[in-house]
N, C-alpha and C positions, 0 to 999 in steps of 0.2 A: 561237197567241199565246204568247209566250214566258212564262218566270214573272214578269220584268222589267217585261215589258206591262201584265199582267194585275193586280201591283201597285199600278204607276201610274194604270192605270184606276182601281182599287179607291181609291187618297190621294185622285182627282180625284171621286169619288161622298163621300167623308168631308170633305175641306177644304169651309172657309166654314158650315158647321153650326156654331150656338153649342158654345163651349168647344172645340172641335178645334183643333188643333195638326199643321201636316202634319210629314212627314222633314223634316230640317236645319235646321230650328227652333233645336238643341241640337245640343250635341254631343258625345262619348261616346260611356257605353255610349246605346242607343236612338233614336240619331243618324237611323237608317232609320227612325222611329218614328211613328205615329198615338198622339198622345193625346189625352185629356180631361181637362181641368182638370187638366193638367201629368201625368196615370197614363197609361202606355203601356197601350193594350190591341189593338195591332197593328203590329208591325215585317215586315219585308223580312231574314232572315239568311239568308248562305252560301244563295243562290240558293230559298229557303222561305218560306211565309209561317207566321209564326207570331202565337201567339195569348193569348192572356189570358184565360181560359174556365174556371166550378167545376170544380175536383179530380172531382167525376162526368161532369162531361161529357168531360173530357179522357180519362178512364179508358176512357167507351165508344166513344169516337171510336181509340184506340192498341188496347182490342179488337175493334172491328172492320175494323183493319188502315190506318185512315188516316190516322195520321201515327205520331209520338214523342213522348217528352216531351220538350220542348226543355231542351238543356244547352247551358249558357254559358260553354262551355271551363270550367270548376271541378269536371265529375268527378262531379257530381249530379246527375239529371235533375231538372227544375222539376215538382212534382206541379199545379199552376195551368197549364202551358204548354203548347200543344200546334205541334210544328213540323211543318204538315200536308207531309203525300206530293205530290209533285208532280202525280203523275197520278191522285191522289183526286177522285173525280166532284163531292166536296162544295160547294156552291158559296161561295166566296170573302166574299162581299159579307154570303148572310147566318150566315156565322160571325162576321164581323167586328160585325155587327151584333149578334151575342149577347156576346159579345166589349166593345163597347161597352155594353150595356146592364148587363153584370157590373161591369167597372171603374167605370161612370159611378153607380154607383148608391148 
């Protein structure tokens, strides 16, 4: 399954839960975007899924090799963001779920 798929699966498991927001809702920066109550805590960029996740969790997930911090073309990387690896074993669904439950909270 592509990363594209695996996305889409992932919006079609999020959309219709109270306060969610699928992609194209908006549009922008976060336009690829899952929120809550209007906070992105899950987009689709340059082929990644990235994440919305505490500054510790991001820190052990980039040391232990599975993704980056996500940078928004500005040259910083985001200490909150994680742009997982493509081919990290981690499953999709429930980062987004941690993801969701940090933003949502």
């Amino acid at each position: 399954m592509s990363p594209e798929e695996r996305f889409e699966e992932l919006v079609d498991e999020f959309t219709g839960r109270p306060g969610i927001t699928p992609p194209g809702a908006t549009g922008g920066f976060g336009r690829t975007a899952l929120r809550v109550h209007g906070r992105i805590f899950a987009m689709f960029v340059r082929g990644q899924l990235v994440l919305k996740l505490p500054r510790s969790r991001v820190d052990t997930l980039v040391e232990g090799g599975q993704g980056v911090r996500f940078d928004a073309n500005k040259g910083t990387p985001m200490k909150e963001w994680l742009a997982l690896d493509v081919a990290s074993p981690q499953p999709w669904a429930e980062l987004a779920e941690e993801a969701l439950a940090f933003v949502g909270r």
